[in-house]
ChimeraX commands (.cxc) that place a marker at each C-alpha (Angstrom):
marker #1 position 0.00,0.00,0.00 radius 0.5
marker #1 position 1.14,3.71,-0.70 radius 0.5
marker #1 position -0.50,6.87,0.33 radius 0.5
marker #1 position -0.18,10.18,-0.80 radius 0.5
marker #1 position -1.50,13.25,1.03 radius 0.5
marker #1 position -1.12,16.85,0.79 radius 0.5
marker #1 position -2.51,20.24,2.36 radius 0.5
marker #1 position -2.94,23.45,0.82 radius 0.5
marker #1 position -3.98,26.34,2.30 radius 0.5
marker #1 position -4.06,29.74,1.73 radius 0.5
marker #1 position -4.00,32.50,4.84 radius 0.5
marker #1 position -4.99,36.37,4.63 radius 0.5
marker #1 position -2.97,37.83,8.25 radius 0.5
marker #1 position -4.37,40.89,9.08 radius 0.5
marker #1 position -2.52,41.07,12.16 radius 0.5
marker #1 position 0.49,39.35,13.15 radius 0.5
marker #1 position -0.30,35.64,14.21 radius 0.5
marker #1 position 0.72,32.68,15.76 radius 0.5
marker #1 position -0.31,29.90,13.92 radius 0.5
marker #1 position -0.59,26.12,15.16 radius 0.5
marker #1 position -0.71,23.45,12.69 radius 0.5
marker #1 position -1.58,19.43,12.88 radius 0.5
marker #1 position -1.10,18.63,9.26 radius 0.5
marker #1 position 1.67,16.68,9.51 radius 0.5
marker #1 position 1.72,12.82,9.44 radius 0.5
marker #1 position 2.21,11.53,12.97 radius 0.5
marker #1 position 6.10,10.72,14.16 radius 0.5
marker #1 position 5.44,7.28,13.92 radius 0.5
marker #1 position 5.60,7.09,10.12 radius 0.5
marker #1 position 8.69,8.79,10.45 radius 0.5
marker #1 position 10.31,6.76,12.74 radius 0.5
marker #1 position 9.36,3.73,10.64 radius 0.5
marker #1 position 11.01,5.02,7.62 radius 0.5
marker #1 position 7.64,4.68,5.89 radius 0.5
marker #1 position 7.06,8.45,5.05 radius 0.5
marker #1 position 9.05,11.25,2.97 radius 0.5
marker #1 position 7.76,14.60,3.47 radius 0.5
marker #1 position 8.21,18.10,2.97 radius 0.5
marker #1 position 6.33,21.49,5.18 radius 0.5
marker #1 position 6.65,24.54,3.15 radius 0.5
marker #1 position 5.10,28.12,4.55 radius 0.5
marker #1 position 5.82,31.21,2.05 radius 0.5
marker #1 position 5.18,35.36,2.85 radius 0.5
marker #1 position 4.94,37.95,1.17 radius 0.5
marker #1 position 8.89,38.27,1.48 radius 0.5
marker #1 position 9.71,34.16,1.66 radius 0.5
marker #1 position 9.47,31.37,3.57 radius 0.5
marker #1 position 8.67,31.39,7.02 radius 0.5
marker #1 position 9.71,29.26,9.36 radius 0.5
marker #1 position 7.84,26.48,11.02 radius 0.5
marker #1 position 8.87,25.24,14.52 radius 0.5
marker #1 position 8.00,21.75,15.16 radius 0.5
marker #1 position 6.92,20.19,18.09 radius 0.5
marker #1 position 6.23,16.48,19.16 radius 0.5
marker #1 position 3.66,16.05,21.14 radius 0.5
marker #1 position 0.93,12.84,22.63 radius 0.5
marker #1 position 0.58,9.78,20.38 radius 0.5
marker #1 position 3.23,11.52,17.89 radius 0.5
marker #1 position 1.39,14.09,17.22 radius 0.5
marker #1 position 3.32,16.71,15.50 radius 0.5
marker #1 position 2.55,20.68,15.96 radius 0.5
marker #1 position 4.02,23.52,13.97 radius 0.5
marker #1 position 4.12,26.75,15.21 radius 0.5
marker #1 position 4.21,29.50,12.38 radius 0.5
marker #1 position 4.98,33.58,13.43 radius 0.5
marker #1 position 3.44,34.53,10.82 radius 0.5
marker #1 position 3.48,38.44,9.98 radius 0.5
marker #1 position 0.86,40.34,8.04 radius 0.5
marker #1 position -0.14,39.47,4.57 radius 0.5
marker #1 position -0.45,36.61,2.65 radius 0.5
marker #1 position 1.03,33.30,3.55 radius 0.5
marker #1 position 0.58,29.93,1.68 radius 0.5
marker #1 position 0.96,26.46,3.89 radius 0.5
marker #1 position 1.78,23.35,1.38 radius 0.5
marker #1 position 2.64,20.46,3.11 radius 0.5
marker #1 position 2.98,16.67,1.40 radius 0.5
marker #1 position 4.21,13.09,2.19 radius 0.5
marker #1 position 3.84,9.93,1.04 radius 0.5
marker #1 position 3.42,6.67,3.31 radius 0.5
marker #1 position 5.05,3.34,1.78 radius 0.5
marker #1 position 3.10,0.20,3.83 radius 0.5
marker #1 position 1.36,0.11,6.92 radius 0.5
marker #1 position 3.15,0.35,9.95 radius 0.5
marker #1 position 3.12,-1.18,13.55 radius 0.5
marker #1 position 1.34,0.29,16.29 radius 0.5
marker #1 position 3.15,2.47,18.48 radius 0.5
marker #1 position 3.50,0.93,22.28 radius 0.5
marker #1 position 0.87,1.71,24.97 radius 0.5
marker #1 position 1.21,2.22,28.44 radius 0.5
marker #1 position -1.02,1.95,31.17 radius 0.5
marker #1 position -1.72,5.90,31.13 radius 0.5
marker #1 position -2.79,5.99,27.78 radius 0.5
marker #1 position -5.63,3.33,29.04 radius 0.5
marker #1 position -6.77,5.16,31.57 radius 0.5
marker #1 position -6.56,8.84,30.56 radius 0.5
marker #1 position -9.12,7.45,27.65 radius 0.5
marker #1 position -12.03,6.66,30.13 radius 0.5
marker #1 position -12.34,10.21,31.43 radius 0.5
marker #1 position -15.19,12.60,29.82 radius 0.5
marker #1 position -13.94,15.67,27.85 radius 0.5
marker #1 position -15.60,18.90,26.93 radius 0.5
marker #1 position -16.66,17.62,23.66 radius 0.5
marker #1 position -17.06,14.02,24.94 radius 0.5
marker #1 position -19.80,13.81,28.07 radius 0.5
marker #1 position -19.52,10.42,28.65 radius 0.5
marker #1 position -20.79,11.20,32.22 radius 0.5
marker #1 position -23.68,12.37,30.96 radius 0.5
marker #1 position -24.32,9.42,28.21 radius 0.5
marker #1 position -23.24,6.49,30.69 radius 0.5
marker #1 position -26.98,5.68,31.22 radius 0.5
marker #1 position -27.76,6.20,27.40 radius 0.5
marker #1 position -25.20,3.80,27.01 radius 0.5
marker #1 position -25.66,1.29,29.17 radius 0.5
marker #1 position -29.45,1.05,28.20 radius 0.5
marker #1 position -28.64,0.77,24.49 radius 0.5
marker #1 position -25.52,-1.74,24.37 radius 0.5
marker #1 position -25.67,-2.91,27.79 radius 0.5
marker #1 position -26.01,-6.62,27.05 radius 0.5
marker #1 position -23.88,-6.23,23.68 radius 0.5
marker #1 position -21.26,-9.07,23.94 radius 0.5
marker #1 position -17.89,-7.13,24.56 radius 0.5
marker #1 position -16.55,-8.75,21.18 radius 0.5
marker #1 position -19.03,-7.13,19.28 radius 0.5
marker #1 position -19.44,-3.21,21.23 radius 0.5
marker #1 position -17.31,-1.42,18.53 radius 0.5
marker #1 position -19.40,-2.12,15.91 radius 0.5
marker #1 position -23.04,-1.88,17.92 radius 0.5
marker #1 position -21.83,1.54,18.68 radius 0.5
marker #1 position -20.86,2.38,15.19 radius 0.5
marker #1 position -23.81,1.27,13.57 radius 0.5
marker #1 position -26.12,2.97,16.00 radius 0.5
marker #1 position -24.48,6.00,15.47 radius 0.5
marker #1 position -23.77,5.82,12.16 radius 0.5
marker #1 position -27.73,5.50,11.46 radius 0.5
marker #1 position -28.91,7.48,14.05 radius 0.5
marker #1 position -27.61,10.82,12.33 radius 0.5
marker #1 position -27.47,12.19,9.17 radius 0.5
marker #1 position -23.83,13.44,7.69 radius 0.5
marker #1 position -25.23,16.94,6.86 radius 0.5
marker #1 position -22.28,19.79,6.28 radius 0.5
marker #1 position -21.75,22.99,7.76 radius 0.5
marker #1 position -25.08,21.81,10.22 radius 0.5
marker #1 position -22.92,21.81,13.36 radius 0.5
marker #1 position -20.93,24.09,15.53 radius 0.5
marker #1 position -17.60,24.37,16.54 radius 0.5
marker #1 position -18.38,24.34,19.95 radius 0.5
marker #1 position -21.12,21.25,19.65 radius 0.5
marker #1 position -19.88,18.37,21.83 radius 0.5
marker #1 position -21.55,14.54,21.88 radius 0.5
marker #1 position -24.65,15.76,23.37 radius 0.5
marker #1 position -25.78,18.48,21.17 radius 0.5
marker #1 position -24.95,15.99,18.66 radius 0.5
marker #1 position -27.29,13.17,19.68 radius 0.5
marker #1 position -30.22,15.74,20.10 radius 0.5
marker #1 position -30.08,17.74,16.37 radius 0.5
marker #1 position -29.69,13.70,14.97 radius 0.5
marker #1 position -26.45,15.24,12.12 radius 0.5
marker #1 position -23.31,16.43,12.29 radius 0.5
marker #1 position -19.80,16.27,10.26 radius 0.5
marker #1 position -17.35,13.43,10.76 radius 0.5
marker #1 position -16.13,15.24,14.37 radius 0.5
marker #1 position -19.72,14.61,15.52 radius 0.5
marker #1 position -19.30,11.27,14.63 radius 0.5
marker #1 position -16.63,11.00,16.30 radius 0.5
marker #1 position -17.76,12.80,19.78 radius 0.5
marker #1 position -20.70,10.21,20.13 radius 0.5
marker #1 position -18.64,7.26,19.21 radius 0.5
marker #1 position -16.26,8.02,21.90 radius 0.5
marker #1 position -18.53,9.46,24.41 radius 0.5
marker #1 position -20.50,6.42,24.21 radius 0.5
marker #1 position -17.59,4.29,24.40 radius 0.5
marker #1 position -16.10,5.82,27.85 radius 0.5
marker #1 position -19.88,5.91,29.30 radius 0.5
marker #1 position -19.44,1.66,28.76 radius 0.5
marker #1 position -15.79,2.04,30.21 radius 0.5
marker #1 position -14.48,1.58,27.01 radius 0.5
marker #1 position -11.17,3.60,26.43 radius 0.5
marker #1 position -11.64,5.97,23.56 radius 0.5
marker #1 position -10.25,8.76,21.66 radius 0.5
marker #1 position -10.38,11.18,19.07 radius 0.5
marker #1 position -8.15,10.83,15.99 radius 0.5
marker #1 position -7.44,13.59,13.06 radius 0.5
marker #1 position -6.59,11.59,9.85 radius 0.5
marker #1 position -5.97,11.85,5.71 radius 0.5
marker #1 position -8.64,9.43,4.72 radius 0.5
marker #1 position -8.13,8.43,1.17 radius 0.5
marker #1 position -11.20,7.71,-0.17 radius 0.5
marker #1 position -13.57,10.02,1.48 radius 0.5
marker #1 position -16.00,12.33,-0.30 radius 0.5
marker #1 position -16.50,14.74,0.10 radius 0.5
marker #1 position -12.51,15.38,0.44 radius 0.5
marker #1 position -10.84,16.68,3.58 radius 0.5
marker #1 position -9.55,16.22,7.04 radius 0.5
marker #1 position -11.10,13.96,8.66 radius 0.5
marker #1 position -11.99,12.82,12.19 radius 0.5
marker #1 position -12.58,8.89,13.67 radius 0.5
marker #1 position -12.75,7.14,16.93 radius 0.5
marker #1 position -10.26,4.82,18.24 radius 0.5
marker #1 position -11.19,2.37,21.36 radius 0.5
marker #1 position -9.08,0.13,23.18 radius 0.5
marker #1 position -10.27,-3.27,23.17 radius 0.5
marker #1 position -9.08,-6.75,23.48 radius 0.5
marker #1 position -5.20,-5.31,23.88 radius 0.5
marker #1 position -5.13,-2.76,21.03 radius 0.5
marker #1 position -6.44,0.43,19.65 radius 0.5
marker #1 position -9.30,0.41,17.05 radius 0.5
marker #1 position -10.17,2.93,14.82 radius 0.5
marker #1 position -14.05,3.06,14.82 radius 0.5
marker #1 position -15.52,5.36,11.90 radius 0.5
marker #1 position -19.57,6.12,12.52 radius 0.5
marker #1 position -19.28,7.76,8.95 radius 0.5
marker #1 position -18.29,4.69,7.13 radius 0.5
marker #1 position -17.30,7.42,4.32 radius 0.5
marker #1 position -13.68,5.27,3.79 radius 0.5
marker #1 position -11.73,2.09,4.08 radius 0.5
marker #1 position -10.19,2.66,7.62 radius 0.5
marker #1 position -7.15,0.42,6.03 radius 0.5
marker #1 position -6.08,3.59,4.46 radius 0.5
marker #1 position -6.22,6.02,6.72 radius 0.5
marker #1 position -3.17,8.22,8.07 radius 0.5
marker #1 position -2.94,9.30,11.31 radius 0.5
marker #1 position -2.06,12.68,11.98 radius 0.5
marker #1 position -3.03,13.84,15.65 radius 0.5
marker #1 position -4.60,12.21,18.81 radius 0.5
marker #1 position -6.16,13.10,21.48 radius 0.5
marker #1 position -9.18,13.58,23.72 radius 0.5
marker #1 position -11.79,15.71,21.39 radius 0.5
marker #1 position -11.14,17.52,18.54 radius 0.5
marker #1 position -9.73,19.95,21.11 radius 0.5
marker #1 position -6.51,17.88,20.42 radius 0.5
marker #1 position -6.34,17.68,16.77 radius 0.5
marker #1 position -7.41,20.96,15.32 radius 0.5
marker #1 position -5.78,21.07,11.85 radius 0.5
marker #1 position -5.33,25.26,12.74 radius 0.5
marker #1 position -5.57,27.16,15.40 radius 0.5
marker #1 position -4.49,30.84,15.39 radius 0.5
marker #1 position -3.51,32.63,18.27 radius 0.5
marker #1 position -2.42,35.86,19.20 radius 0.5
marker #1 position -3.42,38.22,16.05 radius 0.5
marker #1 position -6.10,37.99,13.00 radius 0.5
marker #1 position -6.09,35.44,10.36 radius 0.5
marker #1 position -8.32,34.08,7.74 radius 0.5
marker #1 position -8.60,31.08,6.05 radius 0.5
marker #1 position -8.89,31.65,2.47 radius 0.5
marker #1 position -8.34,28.63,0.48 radius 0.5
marker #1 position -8.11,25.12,1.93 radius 0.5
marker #1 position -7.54,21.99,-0.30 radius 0.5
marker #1 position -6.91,18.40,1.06 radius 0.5
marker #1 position -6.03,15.28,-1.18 radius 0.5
marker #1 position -5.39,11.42,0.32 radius 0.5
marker #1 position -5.20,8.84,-2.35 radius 0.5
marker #1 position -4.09,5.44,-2.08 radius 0.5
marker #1 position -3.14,3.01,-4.81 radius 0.5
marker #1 position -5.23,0.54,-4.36 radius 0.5
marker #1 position -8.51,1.08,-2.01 radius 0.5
marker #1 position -8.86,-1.44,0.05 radius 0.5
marker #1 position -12.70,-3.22,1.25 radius 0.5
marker #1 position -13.50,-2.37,4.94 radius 0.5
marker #1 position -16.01,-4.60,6.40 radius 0.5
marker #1 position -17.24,-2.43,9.63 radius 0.5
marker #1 position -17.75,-5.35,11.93 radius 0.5
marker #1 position -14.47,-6.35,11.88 radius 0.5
marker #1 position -11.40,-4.00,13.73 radius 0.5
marker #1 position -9.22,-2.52,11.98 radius 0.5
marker #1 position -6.00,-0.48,13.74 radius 0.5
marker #1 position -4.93,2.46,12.09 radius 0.5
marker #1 position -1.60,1.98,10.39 radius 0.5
marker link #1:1,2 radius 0.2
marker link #1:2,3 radius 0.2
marker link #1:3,4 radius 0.2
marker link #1:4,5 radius 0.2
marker link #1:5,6 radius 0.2
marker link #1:6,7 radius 0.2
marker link #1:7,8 radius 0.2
marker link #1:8,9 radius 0.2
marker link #1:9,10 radius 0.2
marker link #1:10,11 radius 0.2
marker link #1:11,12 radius 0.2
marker link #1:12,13 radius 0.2
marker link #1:13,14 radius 0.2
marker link #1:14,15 radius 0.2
marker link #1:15,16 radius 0.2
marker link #1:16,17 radius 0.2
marker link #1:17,18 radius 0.2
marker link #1:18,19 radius 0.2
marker link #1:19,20 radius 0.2
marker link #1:20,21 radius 0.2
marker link #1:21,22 radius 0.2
marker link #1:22,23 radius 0.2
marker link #1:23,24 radius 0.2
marker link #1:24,25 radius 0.2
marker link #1:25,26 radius 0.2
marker link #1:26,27 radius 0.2
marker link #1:27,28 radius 0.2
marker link #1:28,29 radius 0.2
marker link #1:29,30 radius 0.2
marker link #1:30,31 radius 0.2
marker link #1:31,32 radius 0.2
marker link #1:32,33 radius 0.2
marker link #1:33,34 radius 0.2
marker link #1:34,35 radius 0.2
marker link #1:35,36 radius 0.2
marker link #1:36,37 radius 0.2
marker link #1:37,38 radius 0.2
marker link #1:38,39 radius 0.2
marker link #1:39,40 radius 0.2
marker link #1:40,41 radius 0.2
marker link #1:41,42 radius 0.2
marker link #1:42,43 radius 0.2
marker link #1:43,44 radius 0.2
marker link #1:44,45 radius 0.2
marker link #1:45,46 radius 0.2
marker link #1:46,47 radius 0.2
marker link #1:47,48 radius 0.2
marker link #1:48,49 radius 0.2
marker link #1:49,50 radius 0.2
marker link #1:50,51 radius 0.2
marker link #1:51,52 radius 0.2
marker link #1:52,53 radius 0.2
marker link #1:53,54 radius 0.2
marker link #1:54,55 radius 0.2
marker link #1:55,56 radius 0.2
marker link #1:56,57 radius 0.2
marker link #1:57,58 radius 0.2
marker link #1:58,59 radius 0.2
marker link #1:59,60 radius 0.2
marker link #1:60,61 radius 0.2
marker link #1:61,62 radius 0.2
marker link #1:62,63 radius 0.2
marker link #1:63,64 radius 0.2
marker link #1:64,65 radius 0.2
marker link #1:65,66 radius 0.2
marker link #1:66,67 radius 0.2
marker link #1:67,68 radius 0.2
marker link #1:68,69 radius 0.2
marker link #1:69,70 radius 0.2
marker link #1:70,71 radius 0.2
marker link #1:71,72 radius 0.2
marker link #1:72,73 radius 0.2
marker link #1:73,74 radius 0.2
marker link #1:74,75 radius 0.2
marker link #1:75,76 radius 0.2
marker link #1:76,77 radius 0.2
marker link #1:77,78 radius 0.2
marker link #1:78,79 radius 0.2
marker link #1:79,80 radius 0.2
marker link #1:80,81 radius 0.2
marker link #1:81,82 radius 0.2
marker link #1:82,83 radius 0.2
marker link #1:83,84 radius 0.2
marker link #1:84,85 radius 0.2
marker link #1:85,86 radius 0.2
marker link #1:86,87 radius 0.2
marker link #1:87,88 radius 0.2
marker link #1:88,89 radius 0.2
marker link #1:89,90 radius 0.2
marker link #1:90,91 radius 0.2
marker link #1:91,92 radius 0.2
marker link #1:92,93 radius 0.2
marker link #1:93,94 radius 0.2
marker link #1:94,95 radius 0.2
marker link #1:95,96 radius 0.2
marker link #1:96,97 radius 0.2
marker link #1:97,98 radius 0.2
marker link #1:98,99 radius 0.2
marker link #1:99,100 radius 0.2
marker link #1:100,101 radius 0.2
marker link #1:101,102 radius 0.2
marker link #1:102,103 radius 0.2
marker link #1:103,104 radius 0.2
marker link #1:104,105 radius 0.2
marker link #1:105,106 radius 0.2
marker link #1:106,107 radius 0.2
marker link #1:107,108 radius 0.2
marker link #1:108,109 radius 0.2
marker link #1:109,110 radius 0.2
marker link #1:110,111 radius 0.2
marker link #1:111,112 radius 0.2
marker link #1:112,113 radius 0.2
marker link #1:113,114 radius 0.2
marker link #1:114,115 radius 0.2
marker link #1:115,116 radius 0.2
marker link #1:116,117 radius 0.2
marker link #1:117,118 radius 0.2
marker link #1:118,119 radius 0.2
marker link #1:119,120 radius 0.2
marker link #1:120,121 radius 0.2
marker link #1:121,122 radius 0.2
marker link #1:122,123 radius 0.2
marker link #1:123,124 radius 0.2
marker link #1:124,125 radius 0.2
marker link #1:125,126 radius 0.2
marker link #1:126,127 radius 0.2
marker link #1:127,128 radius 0.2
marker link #1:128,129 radius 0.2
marker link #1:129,130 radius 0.2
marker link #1:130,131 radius 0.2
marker link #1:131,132 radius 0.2
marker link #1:132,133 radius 0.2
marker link #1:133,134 radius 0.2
marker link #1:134,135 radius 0.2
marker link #1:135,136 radius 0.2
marker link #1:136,137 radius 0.2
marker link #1:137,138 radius 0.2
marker link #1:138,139 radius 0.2
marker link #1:139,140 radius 0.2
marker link #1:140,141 radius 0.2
marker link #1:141,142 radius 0.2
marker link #1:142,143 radius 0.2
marker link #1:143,144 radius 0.2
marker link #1:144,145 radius 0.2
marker link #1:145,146 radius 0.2
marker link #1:146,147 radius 0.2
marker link #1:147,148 radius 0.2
marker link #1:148,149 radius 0.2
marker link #1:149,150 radius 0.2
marker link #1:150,151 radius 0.2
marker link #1:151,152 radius 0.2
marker link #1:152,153 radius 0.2
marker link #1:153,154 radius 0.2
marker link #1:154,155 radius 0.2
marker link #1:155,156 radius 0.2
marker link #1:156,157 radius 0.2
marker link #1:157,158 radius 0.2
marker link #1:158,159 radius 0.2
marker link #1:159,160 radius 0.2
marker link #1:160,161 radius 0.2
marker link #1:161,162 radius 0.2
marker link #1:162,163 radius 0.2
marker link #1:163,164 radius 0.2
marker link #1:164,165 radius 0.2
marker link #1:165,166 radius 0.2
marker link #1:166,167 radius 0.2
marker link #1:167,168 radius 0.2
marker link #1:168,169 radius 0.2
marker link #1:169,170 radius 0.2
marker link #1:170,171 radius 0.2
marker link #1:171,172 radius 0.2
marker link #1:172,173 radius 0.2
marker link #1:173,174 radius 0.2
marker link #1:174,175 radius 0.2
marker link #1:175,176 radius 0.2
marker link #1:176,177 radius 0.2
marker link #1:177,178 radius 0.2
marker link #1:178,179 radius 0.2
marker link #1:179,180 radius 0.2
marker link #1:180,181 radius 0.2
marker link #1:181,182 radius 0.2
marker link #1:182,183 radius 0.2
marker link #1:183,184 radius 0.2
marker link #1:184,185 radius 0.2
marker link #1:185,186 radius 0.2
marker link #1:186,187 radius 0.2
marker link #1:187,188 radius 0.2
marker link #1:188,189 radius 0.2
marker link #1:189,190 radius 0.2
marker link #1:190,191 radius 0.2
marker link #1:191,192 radius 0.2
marker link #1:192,193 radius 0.2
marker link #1:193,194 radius 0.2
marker link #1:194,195 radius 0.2
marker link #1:195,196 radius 0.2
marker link #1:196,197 radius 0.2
marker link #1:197,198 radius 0.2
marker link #1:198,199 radius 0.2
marker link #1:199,200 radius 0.2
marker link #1:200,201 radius 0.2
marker link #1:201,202 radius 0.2
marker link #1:202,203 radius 0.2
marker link #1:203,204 radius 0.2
marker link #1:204,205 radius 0.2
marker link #1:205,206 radius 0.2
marker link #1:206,207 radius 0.2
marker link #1:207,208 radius 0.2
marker link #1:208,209 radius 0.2
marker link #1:209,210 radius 0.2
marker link #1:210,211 radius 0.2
marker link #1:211,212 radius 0.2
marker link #1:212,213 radius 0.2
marker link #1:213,214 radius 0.2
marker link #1:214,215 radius 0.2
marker link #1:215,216 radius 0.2
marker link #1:216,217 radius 0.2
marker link #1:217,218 radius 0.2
marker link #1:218,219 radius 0.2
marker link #1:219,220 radius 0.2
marker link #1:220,221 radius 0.2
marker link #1:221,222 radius 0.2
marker link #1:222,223 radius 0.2
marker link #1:223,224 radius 0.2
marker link #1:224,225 radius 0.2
marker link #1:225,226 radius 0.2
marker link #1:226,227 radius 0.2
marker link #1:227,228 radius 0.2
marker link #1:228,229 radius 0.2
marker link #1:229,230 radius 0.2
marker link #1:230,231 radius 0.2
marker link #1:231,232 radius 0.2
marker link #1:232,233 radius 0.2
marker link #1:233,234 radius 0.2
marker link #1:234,235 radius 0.2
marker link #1:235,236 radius 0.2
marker link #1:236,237 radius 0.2
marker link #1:237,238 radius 0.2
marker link #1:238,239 radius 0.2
marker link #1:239,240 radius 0.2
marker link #1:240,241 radius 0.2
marker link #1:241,242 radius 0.2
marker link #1:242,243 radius 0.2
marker link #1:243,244 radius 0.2
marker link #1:244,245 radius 0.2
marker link #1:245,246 radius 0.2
marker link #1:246,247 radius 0.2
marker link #1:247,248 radius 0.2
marker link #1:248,249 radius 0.2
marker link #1:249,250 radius 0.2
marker link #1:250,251 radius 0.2
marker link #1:251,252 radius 0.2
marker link #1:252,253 radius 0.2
marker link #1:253,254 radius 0.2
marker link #1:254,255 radius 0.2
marker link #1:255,256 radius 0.2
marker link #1:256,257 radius 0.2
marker link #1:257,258 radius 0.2
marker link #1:258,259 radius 0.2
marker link #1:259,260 radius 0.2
marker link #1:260,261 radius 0.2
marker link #1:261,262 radius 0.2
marker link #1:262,263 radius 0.2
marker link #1:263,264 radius 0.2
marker link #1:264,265 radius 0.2
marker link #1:265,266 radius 0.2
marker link #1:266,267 radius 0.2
view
């Protein structure tokens, strides 16, 4: 398998920023030797320098100063094979079962327990899926930022974040460790960053995808984390900026057949 994915995006400063990127493919691939890459951020005068930092899960941040005026972000990399999973520790386990702001698992826990309560444990990641995956409605641009897992159940739609806040919210009402994960998803329409579930079950970490909008096979992680507090493609801090022009691509070259009920680990 080899993935290629690739960011554009074009940003009008009006004021001085900081910027805070989470574009890049997680460290993992790196350390594997399975990804090449290159992070290019151009001014009005020339390239601007990025700052890297590593982060949870190998999540990698870039922090941009950008000044005022234009700036263009281009980032690509391609992924040769799947890799291994990255070790866990017992903290990773149990951080996972806490609710978040976006995640009210205290909240769902009796929702939960009602609705997959005598689910066999073997057979919870899908349950979940499927019941959220056809209890809402995929509708763009019909959610807010700050909409968490609740909101979400109630208005019955939401993006692939939405998804993703139920899945997990559910998950950690059942004591089910789960967490939010930013990925390139080739094969999604339409196009873009996109946002799963990942539970720990039976020793591992499963990515769990309500949306069902790609082959989880091919997706590439990016960043990790509680909500999609943690893996915010942008965040600007610090001054005024505005997103102009945003393009995402994720191809693979061969798509692979996901059957839902069966896990899948993101590699």
């Amino acid at each position: 398998m080899e993935r290629s994915v690739s960011t554009h995006l074009a940003i009008d400063v009006t004021k001085p920023a900081t910027l805070v990127l989470e574009i890049a493919v997680a460290q993992d691939y790196l350390d594997a030797g399975a990804a090449t890459e290159n992070l290019s951020v151009a001014g009005e005068t020339g390239l601007v320098e990025a700052t890297e930092l590593l982060t949870q899960h190998g999540t990698r941040v870039h922090v941009v100063k950008a000044p005022a005026g234009s700036l263009t972000i281009d980032y690509f990399a391609t992924i040769k094979g799947r890799i291994d999973p990255a070790p866990i520790t017992e903290w990773d386990v149990l951080r996972y079962l806490r609710p978040s702001r976006y995640c009210e698992s205290d909240v769902l826990a009796p929702t939960a327990a009602a609705e997959f309560g005598e689910v066999p444990h073997e057979k919870l990641l899908a349950a979940v899926s499927s019941w959220v995956g056809t209890r809402l409605s995929y509708v763009p641009g019909s959610s807010q930022p700050t909409d968490g897992a609740i909101a979400t159940m109630l208005s019955r739609q939401g993006v692939c974040r939405d998804y993703a806040h139920l899945v997990v919210a559910l998950l950690r009402g059942l004591d089910i460790p789960a967490r939010v994960v930013g990925v390139y998803a080739p094969g999604i329409s339409p196009m873009d960053f996109h946002a799963v579930a990942e539970a720990y079950i039976n020793g591992g970490w499963y990515v769990v995808d309500a949306t069902t909008l790609g082959p989880r096979q091919s997706f590439v992680r990016m960043a990790t984390g509680d909500d999609a507090a943690d893996i915010a493609f942008l965040s600007i801090h610090q001054g005024l900026a505005t997103v102009t022009e945003q393009t995402v691509t994720a191809v693979v070259d061969e798509l692979p057949q996901d059957d839902i009920t069966q896990p899948v680990a993101i590699g």
